[in-house]
Structure formats: C-alpha cells, structure tokens
C-alpha positions, 0 to 999 in steps of 0.5 A: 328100891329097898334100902339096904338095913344096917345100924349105921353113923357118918360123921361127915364134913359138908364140903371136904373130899374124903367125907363125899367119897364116902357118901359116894359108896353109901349112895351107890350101895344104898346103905341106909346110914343116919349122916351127921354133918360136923362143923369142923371148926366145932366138931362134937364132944362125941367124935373125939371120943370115938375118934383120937384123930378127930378126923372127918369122916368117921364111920360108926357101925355097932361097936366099929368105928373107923375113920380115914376114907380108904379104910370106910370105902373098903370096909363097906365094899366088903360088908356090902358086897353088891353092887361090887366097886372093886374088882373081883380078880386079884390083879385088877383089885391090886391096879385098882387099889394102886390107882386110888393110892396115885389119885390120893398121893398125886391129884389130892395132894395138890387139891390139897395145896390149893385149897390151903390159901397159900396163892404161890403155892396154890397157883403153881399146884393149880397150874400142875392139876390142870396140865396133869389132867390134859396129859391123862385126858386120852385115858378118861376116853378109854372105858366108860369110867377111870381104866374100868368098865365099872364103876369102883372105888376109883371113880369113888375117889375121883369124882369129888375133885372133879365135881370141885374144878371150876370152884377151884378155878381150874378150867380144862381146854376142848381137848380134854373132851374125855374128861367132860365125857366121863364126868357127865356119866359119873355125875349123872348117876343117882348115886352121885346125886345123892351124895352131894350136901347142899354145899356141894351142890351150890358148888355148881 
C-alpha cells in the first residue's frame, strides 16, 4: 500500500498512552510521519520551543503544531478523511466524542492512578478498573468494536489501556469473555501492530 504523503513530525513518548493513541490513528490511515521518541525525563531543547506545555505527544505538521491526544486524532481524522475513525452523522459523532471523553475522565483517570507508584492508591484505582470492566463487559459483546461497527476514534483510545492490563497487574476473570474478544480483533489489526514501540511490545 502506498503511503499517504505529508511532511509530518511526532514527538511521541515510547511507553505512554496518549502518544500510542496517536500512533494508532497514523497507522491506521497510513500517514507517512517521521516519529521521534522523546526521553521524558530529556526531552529535547526543540519541544519546548514548540510546545509551552512540553507535553508528549506533540504533532508538527508544516507550520502547525498541536499537542494534547484529542485535538491530533481529530485534526488527523479530518486532513485524512479515509479511512473515516468518526461517524459521519452528528449524533453519533457526538455519542462517539462523549464515549472518549468518559474513557479519558473515568478509566485513564484511574490508569493514571496506578501508574503514579502510590500502592494504596493504586491498589484501590486497581480494584475499581477491574470491576468497572466486568460491569461493561456485556457491552464489548454487543458490535464488533466499542458501541461501533467500525473501528474509530474510541477503539483508538481504548485499545492501549488494554494493551497495558497484565503490566498493570489487572486480570480480568472468564466472564469478561467479551473483552478477550474484542481485544483480539483490535490488536490483530495491522494498524495496531504498527503502532506498538518496541517498549510496548515487550509489555506482552
């Protein structure tokens, strides 16, 4: 396949879920992009200068540079409309764009908990991920990807806390059957698979 041309810069973390989200949407509109993987704890005299918030990821595109995960998957859903990762119709685009808002405010929010090293904390966000998963389980079962029939923006968002579980030391029971299903569809695609650092891919 031929690689959709553009004059493009990520600065992306290797290990951090707001940069594979946005390596996910690359991938799966095959953007030929030039990635540069940032040292966090070093990052590079360059992204300030582009970026007041120092922030991963950051997108350079020409003369734009836009950071924050949200704002670079729309922006590149929109300069790259095909495949198309949001709905066309405005209700659905809305329930899609309110899905991702609960994924980030509720489940990355606590992602987030358990990652900051704080055991009573994280142990509590631990136990909260797991059984909010098992509540929703049912709902992964529902449409081949999250509440879609398509692939979009949401599974964009979701699919690295997946990927994440078992590093995490989160271990979902039989009954979340759904969930197995649904990442074996999402993480066998060709577009996750090329957006995994190798970091990430060590993760499993």
């Amino acid at each position: 396949m031929v690689l959709k041309r553009s004059i493009m810069t990520l600065y992306s973390g290797t290990l951090d879920i707001p940069s594979h989200r946005v390596r996910i949407v690359l991938a799966e509109k095959n953007i030929s992009v030039d990635i540069n993987y940032v040292d966090v704890n070093n990052p590079p005299e360059d992204l300030l200068t582009l970026n007041p918030y120092n922030s991963l990821p950051t997108l350079v595109d020409r003369e734009l540079v836009l950071y924050e995960a949200g704002v670079i998957t729309e922006y590149l859903d929109e300069r790259f409309p095909h495949p198309p990762l949001l709905p066309v119709y405005p209700i659905a685009r809305a329930k899609c764009r309110q899905m991702i808002y609960r994924i980030e405010q509720d489940w990355l929010t606590l992602l987030g908990i358990i990652q900051s090293g704080k055991k009573n904390e994280a142990d509590e966000a631990r136990k909260t991920l797991r059984s909010q998963l098992i509540a929703l389980a049912p709902v992964f079962g529902e449409m081949p990807y999250f509440l879609s029939e398509d692939f979009s923006l949401a599974d964009c968002c979701l699919a690295p806390m997946l990927w994440r579980l078992l590093n995490l030391d989160i271990e979902l029971p039989n009954q979340a059957q759904s969930i197995f299903d649904y990442k074996k569809r999402v993480f066998s695609r060709d577009s996750f698979k090329a957006s995994l650092s190798d970091l990430e891919r060590e993760l499993r």
